[in-house]
MARMIZA-654159 format. One record per residue: x, z, y of N, C-alpha, C in turn; residue in three letters. Coordinates in steps of 0.05 Angstrom, whole numbers, plus 5000, padded with zeros to 4 digits. Layout:
N
XZYXZYXZYALA ...
***
This chain:
308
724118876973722918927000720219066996UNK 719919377007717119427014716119297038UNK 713019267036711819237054710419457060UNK 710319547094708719747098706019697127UNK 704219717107702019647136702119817153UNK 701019857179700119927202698419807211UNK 697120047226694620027250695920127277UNK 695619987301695519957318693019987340UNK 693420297360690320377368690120477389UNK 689920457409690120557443688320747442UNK 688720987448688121217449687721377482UNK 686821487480684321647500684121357533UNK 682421187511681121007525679220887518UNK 677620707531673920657517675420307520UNK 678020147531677819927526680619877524UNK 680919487516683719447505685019467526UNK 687019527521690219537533690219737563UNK 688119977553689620207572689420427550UNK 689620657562690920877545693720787532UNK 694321047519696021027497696620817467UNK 698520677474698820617443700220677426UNK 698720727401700620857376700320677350UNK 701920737334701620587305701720787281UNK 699420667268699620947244700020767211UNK 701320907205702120787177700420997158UNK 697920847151695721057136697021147105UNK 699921007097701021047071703921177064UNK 704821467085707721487084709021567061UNK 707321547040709121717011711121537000UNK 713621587000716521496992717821447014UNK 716621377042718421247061720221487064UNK 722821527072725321707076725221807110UNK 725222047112725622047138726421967166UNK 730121757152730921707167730221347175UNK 727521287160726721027155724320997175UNK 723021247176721121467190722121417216UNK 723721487225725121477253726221317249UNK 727221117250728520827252725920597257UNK 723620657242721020477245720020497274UNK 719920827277718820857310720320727333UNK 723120777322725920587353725520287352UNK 724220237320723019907325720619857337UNK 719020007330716619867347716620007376UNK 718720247381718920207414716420367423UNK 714520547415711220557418712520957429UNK 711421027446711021337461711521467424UNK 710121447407710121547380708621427363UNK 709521447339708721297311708621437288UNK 706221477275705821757251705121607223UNK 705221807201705621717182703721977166UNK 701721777150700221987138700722057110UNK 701222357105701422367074699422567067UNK 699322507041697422837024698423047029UNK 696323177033697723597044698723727029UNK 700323937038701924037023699624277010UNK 697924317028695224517024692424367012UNK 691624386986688224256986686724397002UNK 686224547013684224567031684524427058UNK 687624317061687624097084685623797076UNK 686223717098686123377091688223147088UNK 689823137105692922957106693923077122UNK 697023097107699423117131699722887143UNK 701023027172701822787198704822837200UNK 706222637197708822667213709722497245UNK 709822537258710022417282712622387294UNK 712922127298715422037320716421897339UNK 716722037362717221867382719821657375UNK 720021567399722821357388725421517380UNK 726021777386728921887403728522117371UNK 725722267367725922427340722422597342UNK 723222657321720822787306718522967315UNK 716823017332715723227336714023377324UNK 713023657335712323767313708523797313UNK 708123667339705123617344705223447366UNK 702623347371703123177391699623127395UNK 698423097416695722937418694822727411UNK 695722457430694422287428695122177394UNK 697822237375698222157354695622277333UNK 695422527345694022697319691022597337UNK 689522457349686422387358687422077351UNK 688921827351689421687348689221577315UNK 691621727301691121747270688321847258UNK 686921957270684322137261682621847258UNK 682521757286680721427298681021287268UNK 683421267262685121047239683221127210UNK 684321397209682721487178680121377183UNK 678021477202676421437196675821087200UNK 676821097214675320757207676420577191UNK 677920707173679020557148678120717117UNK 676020897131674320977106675521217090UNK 678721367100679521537087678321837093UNK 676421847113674722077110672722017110UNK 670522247099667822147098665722147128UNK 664321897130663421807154660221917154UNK 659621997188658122167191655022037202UNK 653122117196650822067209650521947238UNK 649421797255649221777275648222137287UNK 649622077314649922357321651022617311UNK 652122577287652522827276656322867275UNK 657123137280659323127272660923217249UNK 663723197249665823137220667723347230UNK 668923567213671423757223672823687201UNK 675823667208677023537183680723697200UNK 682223767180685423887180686723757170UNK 689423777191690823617197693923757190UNK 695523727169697023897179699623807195UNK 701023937216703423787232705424007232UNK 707323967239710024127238709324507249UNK 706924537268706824677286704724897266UNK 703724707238701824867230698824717223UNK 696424737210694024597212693124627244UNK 691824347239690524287270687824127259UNK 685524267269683024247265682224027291UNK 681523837274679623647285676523437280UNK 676023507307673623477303672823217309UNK 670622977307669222757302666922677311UNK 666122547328662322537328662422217329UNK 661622247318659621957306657721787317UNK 657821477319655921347325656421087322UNK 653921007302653120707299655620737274UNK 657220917256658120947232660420837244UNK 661320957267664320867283664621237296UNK 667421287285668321567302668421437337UNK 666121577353666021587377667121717398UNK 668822017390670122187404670822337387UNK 674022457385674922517373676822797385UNK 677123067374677623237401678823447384UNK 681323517380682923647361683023957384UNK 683824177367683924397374688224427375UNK 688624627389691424637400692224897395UNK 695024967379694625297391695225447416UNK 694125677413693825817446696625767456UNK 696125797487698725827506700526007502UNK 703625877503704326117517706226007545UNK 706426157560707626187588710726277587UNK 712426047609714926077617717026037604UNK 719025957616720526017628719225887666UNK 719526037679719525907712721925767722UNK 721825577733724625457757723725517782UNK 725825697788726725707819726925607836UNK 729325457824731425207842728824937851UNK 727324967865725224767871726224497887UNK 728824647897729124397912731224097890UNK 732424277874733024057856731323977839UNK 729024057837726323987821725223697835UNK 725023777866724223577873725723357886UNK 728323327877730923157876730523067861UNK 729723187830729423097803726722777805UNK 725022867810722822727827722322517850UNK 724422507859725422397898722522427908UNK 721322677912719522797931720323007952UNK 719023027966720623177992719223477978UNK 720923647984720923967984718324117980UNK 716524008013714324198014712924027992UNK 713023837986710623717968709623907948UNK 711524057941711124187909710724667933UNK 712824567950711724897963709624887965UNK 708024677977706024727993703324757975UNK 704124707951702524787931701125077928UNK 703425207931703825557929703225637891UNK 705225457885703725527848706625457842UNK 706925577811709225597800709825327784UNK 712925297785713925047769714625197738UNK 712625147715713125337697713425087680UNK 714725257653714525097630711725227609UNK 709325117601708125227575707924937564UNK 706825237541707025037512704525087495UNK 703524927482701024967462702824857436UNK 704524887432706824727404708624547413UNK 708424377432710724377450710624367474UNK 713324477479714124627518714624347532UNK 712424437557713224157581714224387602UNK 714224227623715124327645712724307666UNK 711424477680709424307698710524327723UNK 710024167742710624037763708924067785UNK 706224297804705224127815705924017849UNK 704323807845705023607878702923667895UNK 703023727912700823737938698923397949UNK 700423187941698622887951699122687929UNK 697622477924697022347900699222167917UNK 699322097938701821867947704722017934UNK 704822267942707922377928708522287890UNK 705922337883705322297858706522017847UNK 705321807866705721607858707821517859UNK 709021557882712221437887714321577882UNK 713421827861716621907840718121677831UNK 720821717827721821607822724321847801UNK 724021777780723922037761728321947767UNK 729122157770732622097766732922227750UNK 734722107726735522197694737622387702UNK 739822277726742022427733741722637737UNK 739522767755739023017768738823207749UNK 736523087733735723267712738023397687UNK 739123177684742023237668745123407678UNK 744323417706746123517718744923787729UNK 743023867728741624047741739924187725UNK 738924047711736324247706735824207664UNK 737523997656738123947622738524177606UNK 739624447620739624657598737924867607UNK 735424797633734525017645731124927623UNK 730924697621728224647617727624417595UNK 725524537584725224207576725423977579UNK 726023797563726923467568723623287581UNK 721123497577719023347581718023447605UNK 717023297626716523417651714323307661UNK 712223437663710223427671708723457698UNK 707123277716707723337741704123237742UNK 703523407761700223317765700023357797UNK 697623237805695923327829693023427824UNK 691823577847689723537858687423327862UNK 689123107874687722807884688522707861UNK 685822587860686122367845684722067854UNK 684421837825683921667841681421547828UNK 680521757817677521557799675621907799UNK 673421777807670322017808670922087778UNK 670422347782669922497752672722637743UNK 675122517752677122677740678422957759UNK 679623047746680323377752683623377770UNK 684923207748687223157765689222887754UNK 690922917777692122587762695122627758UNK 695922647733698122577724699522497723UNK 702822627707705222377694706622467688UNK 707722427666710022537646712222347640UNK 714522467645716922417640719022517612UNK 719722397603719922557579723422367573UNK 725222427585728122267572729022397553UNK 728722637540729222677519728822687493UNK 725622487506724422377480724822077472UNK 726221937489726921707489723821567496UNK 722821697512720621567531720921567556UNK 721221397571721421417606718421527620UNK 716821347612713821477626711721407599UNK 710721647594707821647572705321587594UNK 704021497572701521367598698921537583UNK 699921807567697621917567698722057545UNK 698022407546701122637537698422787523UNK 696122787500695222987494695923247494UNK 698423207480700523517470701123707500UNK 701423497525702123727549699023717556UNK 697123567547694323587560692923937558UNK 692724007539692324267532693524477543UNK 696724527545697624617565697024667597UNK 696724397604696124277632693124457640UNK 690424457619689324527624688924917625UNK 690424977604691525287613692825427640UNK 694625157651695925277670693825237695UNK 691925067692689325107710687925257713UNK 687325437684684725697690686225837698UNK 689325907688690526137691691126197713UNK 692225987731692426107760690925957782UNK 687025907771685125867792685425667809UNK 686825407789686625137797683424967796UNK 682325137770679524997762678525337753UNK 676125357758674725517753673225627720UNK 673125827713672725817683670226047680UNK 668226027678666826157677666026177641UNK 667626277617666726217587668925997591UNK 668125767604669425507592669925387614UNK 671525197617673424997635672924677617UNK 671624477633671824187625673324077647UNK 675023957635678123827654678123607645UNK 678923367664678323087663681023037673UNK 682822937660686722857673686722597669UNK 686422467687687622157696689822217691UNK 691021987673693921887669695021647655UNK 697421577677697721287652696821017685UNK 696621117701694420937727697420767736UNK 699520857747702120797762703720597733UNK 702520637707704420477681701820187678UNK 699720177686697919967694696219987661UNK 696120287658694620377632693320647627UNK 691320537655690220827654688321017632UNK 689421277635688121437603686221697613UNK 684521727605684022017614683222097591UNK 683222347594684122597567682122807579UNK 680222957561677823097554680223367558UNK 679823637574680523847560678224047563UNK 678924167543676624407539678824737540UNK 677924907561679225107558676725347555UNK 677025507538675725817532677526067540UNK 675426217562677526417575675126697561UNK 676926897547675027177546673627277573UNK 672827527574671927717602675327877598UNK 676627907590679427957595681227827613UNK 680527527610682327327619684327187607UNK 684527297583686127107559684926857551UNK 685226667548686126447537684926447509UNK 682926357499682226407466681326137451UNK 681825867468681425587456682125437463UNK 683225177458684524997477683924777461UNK 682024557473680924307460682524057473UNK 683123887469683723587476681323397462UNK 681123217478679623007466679122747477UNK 678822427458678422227478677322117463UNK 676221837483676521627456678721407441UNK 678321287431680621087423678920807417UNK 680720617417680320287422681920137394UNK 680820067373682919957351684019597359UNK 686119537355688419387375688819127348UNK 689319287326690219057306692119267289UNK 692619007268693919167246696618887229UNK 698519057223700718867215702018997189UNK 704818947190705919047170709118957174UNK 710919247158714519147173714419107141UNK 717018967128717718897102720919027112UNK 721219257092723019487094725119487067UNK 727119487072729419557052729219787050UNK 728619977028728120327034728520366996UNK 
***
C-alpha cells in the first residue's frame, strides 16, 4: 500500500467553506494516470491536481488536473489553488512582506505564469496569466438554449449579445441573462442539452448577469459543466478569463488599457467565490492579456493508502 498525502484548499475565497474546493497531491511521481483519475471520482471535488517536476528547467512544476469525469488541460482555480499549496508548504521560495513571486507552471495547454504577493510570509493573492481569446462558434437556436436553462426566451434576447462559445485553453459556452432572479432559478436540463445542443457546443456552459448581489462585483455567475462530471462549479477560473474577454469585446465593461472584473459565483451552491479578472485591450482593440486571480483559504490535509 502507498500512501499518498493531500492538501485540501478553498480557493478564490478570504474564508472557510466558500469558494472552491480542491485537493492537491504536492507528490504525483509514479502515481499512473488511470489512478490519477480514479482518485479525483473518489474524492468527488470540481478537480484534483497532482504536482510533478517539469518537463522544462526553466519551469517550476508540472500540474496535471482532474475533474471527476477526465483530465483537463488547464483550469483556474486548480492552477491559483495548487500555487496557495506550494507555497505554503515551502516548495517555492517565500517572499518579503509586500513583495512579489512569478513562478511557471506547466499544464496540458502549455506554461502558465503565475504570479504571488505576499504577506506576513503567507501567499496573499495569487493571479495566473491565461492564453489570449479566441472567439466562436455562435448558437442560434436561442430558444432551445433557453429550454436548456428553463428561462423564458426574452431573458437571454433581451440582452442583445451573442450566445458564443470562447476559450482561453478551454471552450465554455457563454450564456447572457437579462435579471439575476432568471439567473437564479435555472434549472440546468441534462436532457435538452443532450438532445439539442451535445454536438453543437461545449459540455461547459456558462451563464452570467449584469445584477448582481454583493457591492463591488461586475457580474454574477454559473457554470454547468455535465460533461465534466460536475453539475454546478461554485467558482470556474478557466471560463473566468474568457468571461472577462467576452466583456471588453462587446462593451459589457469598459476598457480603457485595462478592464478589473469582479464575478460573483458559487452564491445559489451556498459557496460563494469571487474571481479577480484582469483584461489588457491594445489602441487596436485586440485582446493582449488575460489575468485571473483570488485568494485561497487552507482546509486540512489527509492522505488515501493506494494499491498502485
Amino acid at each position: 500500500m502507498r500512501k499518498l498525502r493531500y492538501h485540501l484548499v478553498d480557493v478564490f475565497t478570504d474564508r472557510q467553506f466558500g469558494g472552491n474546493p480542491l485537493a492537491v497531491f504536492t507528490n504525483g511521481r509514479g502515481i499512473r494516470v488511470e489512478t490519477m483519475q480514479a482518485i479525483a471520482k473518489e474524492l468527488n471535488l470540481s478537480e484534483t491536481t497532482y504536482v510533478l517536476p517539469p518537463d522544462t528547467a526553466a519551469n517550476d512544476y508540472r500540474v496535471r488536473i482532474f475533474t471527476p469525469g477526465k483530465e483537463l488541460p488547464m483550469a483556474g482555480h486548480p492552477t491559483v489553488g495548487t500555487t496557495y499549496v506550494l507555497a505554503r508548504e515551502h516548495m517555492i521560495e517565500r517572499g518579503e512582506d509586500g513583495a512579489e513571486t512569478e513562478i511557471k507552471l506547466e499544464e496540458g495547454v502549455g506554461t502558465i505564469p503565475v504570479r504571488i504577493e505576499w504577506r506576513e510570509g503567507a501567499a496573499r493573492f495569487i493571479e495566473m496569466r491565461q492564453p489570449l481569446p479566441t472567439f466562436g462558434p455562435r448558437v442560434e437556436d436561442l430558444r432551445a438554449v433557453a429550454e436548456m436553462l428553463s428561462i423564458e426566451l426574452d431573458e437571454i434576447e433581451g440582452t442583445n449579445l451573442p450566445v458564443e462559445v470562447v476559450s482561453c485553453g478551454v471552450p465554455f459556452l457563454y450564456v447572457p441573462v437579462r435579471s439575476l432572479r432568471a439567473v437564479q432559478n435555472i434549472k440546468f436540463r441534462v436532457d435538452v442539452w443532450e438532445s439539442k445542443l451535445k454536438h453543437v457546443v461545449p459540455p461547459e456552459v456558462f451563464v452570467f448577469t449584469r445584477e448582481v448581489e454583493f457591492a463591488g462585483s461586475t457580474v454574477h455567475s454559473r457554470m454547468f459543466a455535465p460533461g465534466m462530471g460536475i453539475w454546478e462549479d461554485p467558482a470556474t477560473g478557466g471560463a473566468s478569463g474568457p468571461l472577462g474577454c467576452y466583456l471588453v469585446r462587446y462593451g459589457v465593461v469598459a476598457c480603457d488599457g485595462w478592464a478589473d472584473i469582479t464575478s460573483e459565483q458559487g452564491v445559489e451552491m451556498g459557496r460563494a467565490s469571487f474571481i479577480k479578472i484582469k483584461i489588457a485591450r491594445d489602441a487596436g482593440g485586440e485582446i493582449t492579456d488575460v489575468r485571473v486571480g483570488g485568494e485561497c483559504r487552507f482546509m486540512g490535509e489527509g492522505y488515501l493508502e493506494i494499491e498502485d
